[in-house]
N, C-alpha and C positions, 0 to 999 in steps of 0.2 A: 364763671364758675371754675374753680379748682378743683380735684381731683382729691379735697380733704375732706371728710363729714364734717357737719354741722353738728353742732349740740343744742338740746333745747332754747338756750339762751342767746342762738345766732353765732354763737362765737368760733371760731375753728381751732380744732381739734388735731394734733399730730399726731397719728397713731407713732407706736412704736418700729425705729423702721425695720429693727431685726425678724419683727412677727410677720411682716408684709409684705414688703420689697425688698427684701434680700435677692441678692443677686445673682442666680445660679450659674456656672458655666464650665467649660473645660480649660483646663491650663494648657498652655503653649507644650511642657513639657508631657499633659494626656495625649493632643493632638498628635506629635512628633510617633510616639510611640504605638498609639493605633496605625500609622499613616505606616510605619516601619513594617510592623506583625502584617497588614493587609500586603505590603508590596511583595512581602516574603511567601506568604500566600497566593500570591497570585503566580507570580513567578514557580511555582514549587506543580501549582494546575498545567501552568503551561508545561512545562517541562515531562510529567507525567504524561499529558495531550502525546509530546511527542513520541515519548515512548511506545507507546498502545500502537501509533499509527507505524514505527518500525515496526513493530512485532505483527502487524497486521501484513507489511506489505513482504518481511522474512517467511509468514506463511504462504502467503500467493507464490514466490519463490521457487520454498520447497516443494509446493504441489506442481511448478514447472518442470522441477528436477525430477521428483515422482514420476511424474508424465514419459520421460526420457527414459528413466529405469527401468518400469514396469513395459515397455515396447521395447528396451532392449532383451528383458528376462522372457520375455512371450514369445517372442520369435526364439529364442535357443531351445525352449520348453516343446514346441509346438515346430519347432523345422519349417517357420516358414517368414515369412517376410512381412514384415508389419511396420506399418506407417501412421505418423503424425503429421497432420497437416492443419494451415490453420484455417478457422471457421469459425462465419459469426452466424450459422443456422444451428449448428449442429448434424446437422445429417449430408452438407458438400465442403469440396475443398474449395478456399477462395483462393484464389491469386491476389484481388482487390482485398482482400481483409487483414486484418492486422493480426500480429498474435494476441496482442490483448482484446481483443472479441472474442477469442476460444478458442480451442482445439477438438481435433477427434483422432483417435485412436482406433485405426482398423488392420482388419486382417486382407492385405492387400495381395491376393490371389496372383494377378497377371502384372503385378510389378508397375502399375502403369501411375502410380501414387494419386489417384480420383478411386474415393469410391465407387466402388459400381454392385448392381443386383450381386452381385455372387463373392463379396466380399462380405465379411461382418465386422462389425462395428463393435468394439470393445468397451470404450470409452470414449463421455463427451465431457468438456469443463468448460463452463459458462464463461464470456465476458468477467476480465477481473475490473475489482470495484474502480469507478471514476479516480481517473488521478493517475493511475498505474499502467503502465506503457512496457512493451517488451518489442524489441527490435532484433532484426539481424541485421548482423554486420553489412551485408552487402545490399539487403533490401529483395534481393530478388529472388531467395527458398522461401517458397511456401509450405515447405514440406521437411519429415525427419526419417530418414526408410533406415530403417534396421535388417538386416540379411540375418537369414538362421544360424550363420555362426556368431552372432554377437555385432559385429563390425556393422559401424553406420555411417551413412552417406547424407549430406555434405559435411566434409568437415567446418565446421560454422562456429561464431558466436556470436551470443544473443546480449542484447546487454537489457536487465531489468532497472526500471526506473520508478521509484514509488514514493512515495509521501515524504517531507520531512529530508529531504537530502540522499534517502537510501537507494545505493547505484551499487549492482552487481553483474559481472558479468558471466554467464554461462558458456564455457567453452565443450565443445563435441569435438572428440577424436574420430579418427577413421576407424581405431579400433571399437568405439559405440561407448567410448566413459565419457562421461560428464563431469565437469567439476567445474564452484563457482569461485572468482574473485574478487578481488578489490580494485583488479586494473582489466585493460583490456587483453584481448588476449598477446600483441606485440609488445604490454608493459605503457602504453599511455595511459593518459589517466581517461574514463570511460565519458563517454558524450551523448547526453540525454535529451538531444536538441531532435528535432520533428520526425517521425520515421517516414 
């Protein structure tokens, strides 16, 4: 059997082939041109992707830099000595912790940079998101102590390391300013390798 009808007479039948089996499809030249618009599309997503995630990781940042300011403006305001240090509880200083597990901010009474009972706690900032890493230079401050006059101890830098290639580094003076870069603080270029 064929694939044509039969007529009452047995006989077959061609239909028309433009009514029936016409042949529908895309031209090489529709193909090329979707295939074109979607690459451009895709690429245009990606692109935005990365975007979002600098801006995501320039926020984490600036709330590091924040961190820095506001324990330097507390102790000038208040005459007294106030420390950052880092922490993945929220309420001790680690030694073992990284900065990007957290921070806290207290009012460090006896100078001795651990909270203790008779110190108060100003500020805590959570673990920053998966991906984003902040180191110091030397590996071995766990801590940021600000004196009532402004000036802060150690003089350090930290380098931020966040999604997407973004590498900054946070430089502290002895005088207690902060300010970030694009190199490290002797002018290499910054090193995002395992803290």
């Amino acid at each position: 059997m064929s694939g044509f009808p039969s007529t009452q007479d047995g006989s077959r039948s061609r239909l028309p082939r433009s009514r029936f089996c016409r042949q529908r499809g895309f031209s090489l030249a529709e193909l090329v041109v979707t295939a074109s618009v979607m690459a451009i599309l895709a690429l245009l997503a990606v692109q935005a992707h990365q975007v979002v995630l600098r801006e995501m990781a320039c926020a984490q940042l600036n709330d590091l830099m924040a961190a820095f300011s506001y324990a330097r403006s507390t102790a000038i305001k208040t005459n007294r000595t106030i420390t950052i240090c880092k922490s993945s509880d929220g309420m001790h200083c680690g030694r073992g912790a990284a900065w990007n597990d957290g921070w806290i901010t207290f009012i460090d009474r006896n100078r001795d940079r651990i909270i203790d009972p008779e110190d108060q706690l100003l500020r805590v900032h959570k673990a920053l998101p998966k991906g984003d890493r902040v180191h110091d230079g030397s590996g071995y401050f766990y801590y940021v102590m600000y004196k009532p006059d402004g000036s802060g101890w150690p003089n350090a830098s930290f380098t931020f390391c966040g999604p997407a290639g973004y590498r900054r580094a946070v430089i502290l003076f002895y005088t207690g300013r902060a300010r970030v870069s694009a190199v490290a603080s002797n002018g290499k270029k910054l090193d995002c390798g395992v803290s």
